[in-house]
C-alpha positions in Angstrom: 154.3 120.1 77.3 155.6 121.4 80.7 154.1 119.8 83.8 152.8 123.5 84.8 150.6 123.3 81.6 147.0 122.0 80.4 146.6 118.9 79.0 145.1 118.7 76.0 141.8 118.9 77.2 142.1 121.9 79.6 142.6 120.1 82.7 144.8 121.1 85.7 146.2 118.4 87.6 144.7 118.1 90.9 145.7 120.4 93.7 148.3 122.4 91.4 146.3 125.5 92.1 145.9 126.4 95.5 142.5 127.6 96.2 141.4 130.8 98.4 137.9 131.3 100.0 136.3 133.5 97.9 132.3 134.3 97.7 132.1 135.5 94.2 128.8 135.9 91.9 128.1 133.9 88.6 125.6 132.6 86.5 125.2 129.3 85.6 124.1 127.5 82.9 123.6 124.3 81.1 121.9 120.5 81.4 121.2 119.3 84.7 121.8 115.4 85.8 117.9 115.2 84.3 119.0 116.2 80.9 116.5 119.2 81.4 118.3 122.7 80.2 119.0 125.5 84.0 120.5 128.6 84.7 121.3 129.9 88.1 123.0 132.7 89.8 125.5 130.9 92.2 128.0 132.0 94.6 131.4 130.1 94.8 132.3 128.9 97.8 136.4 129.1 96.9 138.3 129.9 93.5 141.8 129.7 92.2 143.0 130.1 88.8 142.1 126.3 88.0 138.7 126.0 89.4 136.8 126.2 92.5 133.5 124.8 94.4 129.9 126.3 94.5 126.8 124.9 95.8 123.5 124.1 94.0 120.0 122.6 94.1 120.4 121.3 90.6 121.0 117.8 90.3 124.1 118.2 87.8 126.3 115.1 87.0 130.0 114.7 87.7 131.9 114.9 84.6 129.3 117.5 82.7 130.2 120.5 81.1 128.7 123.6 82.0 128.6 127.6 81.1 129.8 129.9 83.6 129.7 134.0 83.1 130.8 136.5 85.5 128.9 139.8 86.1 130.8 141.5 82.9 130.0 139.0 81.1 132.8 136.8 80.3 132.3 133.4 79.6 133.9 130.0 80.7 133.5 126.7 80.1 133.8 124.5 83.5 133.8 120.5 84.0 132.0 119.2 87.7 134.9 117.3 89.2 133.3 116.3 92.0 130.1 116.1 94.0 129.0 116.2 98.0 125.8 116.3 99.3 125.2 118.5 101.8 122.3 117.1 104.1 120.1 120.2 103.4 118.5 120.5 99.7 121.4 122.0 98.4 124.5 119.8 96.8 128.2 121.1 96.4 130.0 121.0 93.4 133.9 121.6 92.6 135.0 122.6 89.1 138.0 123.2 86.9 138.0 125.2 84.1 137.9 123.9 80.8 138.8 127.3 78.7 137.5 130.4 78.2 134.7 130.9 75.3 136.2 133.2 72.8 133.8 135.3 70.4 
């Protein structure tokens, strides 16, 4: 496998995708840090190919794996890399992309 490549489980190395601010729309989905089933409309914060942030009032925990679907509905399947809190109610979260659901 070329270094530019996935591994076998979808991750990007870290910081192999530079990221862009970019305020984008999606919907949300999947088990919070609770184990109790949410789905939110969230705005990302920044996005590359790779991944990006977003921030959330779900607790969600680092390491889940979580449904993410544009306005056309096209559907991903992210991992939460990492998590801040914010000081407010809100937490942010950063993501890479896992691979895209197919039909």
């Amino acid at each position: 496998m070329a270094k530019s490549e996935t591994n076998s489980q979808g991750r990007f190395p870290p910081r192999q995708c530079a990221r862009q601010k970019a305020e984008v729309s999606f919907h949300l989905g999947g088990l919070d840090s609770l184990g109790q089933f949410f789905e939110e409309s969230i705005v990302t914060r920044d996005l590359s190919e790779c991944g990006g942030s977003f921030a959330s009032s779900h607790p969600i925990q680092v390491g889940s794996t979580l449904k993410l679907a544009d306005s056309a509905g096209f559907l991903s399947l992210i991992r939460i890399a990492w998590s801040r809190e914010t000081g407010q109610s809100a937490q942010n979260y950063g993501f890479w992309f896992v691979q895209p659901l197919e039909e």
